[in-house]
C-alpha positions in Angstrom: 102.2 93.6 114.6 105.2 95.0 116.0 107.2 94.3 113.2 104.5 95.8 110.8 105.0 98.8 112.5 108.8 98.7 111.8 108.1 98.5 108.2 105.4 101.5 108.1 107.6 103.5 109.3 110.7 103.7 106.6 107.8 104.0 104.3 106.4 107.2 105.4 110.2 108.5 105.7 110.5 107.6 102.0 107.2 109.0 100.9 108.0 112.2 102.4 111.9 112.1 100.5 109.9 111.4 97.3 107.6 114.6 97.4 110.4 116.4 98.2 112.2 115.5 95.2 109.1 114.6 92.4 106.6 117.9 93.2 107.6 121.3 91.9 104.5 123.3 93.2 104.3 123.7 97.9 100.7 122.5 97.5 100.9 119.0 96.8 104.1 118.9 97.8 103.1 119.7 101.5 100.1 117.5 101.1 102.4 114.6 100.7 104.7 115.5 103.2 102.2 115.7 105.5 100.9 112.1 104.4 104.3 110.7 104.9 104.9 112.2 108.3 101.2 110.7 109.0 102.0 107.1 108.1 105.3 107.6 110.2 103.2 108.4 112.9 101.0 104.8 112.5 103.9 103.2 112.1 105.0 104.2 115.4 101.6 104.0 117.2 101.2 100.6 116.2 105.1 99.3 116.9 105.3 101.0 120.4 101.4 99.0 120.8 103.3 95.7 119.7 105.8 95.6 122.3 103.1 96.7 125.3 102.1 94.0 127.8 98.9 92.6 127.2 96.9 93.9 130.2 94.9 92.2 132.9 97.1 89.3 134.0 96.9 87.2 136.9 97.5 89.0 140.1 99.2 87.7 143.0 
């Protein structure tokens, strides 16, 4: 899943370049910004959760 996460995350950075560049009107335009920024975000959560250590162990 870690790697997933790597690969969410230029995704979001490019989703956010494109409604930059494709939507004239601030409406949609911060819509998908804010949408891009979001999946980003996911992306992150969900690489920095791969690379945790699986909790509860054996204790010495």
């Amino acid at each position: 899943m870690k790697y997933a996460g790597l690969l969410v995350m230029p995704a979001g950075f490019f989703l956010s370049i494109a409604a930059l560049v494709l939507f004239p009107s601030p409406a949609p335009r911060a819509a998908f910004v804010f949408c891009g920024l979001a999946v980003e975000g996911l992306g992150l959560v969900v690489a920095v959760r791969g690379h945790m250590e699986a909790r509860g162990g054996s204790r010495s």
